[in-house]
C-alpha positions in Angstrom: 6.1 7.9 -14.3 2.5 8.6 -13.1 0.6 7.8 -10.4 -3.7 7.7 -10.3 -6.4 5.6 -8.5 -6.4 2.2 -10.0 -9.8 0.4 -11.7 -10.9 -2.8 -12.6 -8.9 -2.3 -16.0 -5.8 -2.6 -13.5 -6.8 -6.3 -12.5 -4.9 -8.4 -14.2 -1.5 -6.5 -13.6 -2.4 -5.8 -10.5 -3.1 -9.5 -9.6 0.9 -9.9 -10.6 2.1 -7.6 -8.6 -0.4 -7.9 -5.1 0.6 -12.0 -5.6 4.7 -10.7 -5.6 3.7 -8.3 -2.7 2.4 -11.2 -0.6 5.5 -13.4 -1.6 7.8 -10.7 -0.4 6.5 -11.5 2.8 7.3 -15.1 3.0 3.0 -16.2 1.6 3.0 -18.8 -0.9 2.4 -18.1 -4.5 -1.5 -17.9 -5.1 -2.5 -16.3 -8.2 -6.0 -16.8 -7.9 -6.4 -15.6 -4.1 -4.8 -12.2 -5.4 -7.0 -11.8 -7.8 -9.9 -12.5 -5.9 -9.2 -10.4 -3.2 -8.0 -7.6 -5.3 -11.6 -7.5 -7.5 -13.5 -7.4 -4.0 -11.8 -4.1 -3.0 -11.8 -2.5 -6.2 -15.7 -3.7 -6.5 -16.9 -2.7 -2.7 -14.5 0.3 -2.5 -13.6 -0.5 0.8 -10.1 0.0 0.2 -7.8 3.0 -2.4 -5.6 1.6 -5.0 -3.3 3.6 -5.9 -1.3 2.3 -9.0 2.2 3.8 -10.7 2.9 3.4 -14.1 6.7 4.0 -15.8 6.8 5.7 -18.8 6.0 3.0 -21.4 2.5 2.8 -19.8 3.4 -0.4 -17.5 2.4 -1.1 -14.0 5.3 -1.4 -12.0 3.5 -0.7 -8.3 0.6 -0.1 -6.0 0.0 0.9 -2.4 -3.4 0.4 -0.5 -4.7 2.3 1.8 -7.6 1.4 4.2 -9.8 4.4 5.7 -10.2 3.9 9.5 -10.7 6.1 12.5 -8.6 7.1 15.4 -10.9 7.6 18.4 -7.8 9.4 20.5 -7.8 12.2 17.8 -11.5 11.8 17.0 -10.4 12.0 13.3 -10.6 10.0 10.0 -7.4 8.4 9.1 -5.8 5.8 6.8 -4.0 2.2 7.1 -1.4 2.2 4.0 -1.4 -1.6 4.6 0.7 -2.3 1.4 3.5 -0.9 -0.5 4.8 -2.9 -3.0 7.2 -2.2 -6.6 8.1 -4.5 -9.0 11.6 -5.1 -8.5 12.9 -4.5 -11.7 11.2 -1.3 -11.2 13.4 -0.6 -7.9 15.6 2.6 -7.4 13.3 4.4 -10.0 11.2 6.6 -7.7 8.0 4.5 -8.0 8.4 3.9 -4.2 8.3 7.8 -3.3 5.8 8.5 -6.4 3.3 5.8 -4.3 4.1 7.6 -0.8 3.8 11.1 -2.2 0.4 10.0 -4.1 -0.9 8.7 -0.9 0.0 11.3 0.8 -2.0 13.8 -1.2 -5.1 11.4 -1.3 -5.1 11.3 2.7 -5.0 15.3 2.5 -7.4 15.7 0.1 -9.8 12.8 1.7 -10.4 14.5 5.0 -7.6 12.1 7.1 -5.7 13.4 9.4 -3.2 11.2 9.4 -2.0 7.5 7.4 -0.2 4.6 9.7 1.4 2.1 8.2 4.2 -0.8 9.6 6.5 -2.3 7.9 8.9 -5.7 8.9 12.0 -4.4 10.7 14.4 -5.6 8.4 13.2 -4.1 6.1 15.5 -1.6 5.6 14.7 -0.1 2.2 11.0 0.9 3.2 12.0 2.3 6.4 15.1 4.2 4.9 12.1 5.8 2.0 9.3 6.6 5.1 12.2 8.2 7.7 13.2 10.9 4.1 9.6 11.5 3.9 9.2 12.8 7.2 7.5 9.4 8.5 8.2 8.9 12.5 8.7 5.9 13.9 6.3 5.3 16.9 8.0 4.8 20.3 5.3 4.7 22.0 3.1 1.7 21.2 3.4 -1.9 20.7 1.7 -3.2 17.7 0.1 -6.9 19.0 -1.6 -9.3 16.0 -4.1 -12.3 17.2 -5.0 -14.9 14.6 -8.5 -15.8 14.5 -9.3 -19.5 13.7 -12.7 -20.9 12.6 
């Protein structure tokens, strides 16, 4: 399996997947609203795609990371908002092929560091961050406010 930045060549089996990501975590099916937001952030940039094939070429997962700043470290860092395999593609490494791919891009990107949170049920995800060296913070509360319009 591979691993490389994704393109707009990507969109379409990247739509599937993103819409299956958002599922996982209880959204309704919208098809279009994936692909729509998935062309903006391969068009502006403003997020990294990084994509996984298997070995018949197939797109079987994606993680996204969002380049931020911490101002407590003074450094450049990233938000790897989204993880996500296909789940017939489960068990095969993809997950760790995604982590270890971000990984590298953070390091060779200038961050100092990636954050990421997960749902605490999630026991999978948090079993594949804790073997690659990921720490859970302690420290901090993470707090969320919905803005209506």
């Amino acid at each position: 399996m591979t691993t490389r930045l994704a393109n707009i060549h990507d969109l379409e089996a990247l739509t599937i997947l993103f819409d299956q990501y958002r599922q996982f975590y209880a959204q309704t099916p919208n098809i279009a609203q994936a692909k729509t937001f998935i062309a903006e952030r391969l068009k502006k940039q403003d997020s990294v795609i990084i994509v996984v094939k298997n070995y018949e070429g197939k797109l079987i997962g994606f993680c996204q990371i969002y380049p931020s700043f911490c101002s407590v470290i003074a450094a450049k860092i990233g938000v790897l908002y989204d993880l996500f395999v296909d789940s017939t593609a489960r068990k095969t490494g993809a997950g760790r092929a995604l982590m270890l791919a971000a990984h590298e891009y953070a390091a060779n990107n200038g961050m100092a560091r990636l954050d990421l949170s997960t749902a605490k049920d999630n026991l999978k995800a948090l079993a594949l961050y804790e073997s690659l060296g990921w720490v859970r913070d302690e420290v901090f509360y993470v707090y969320n406010k919905e803005i209506i319009r």
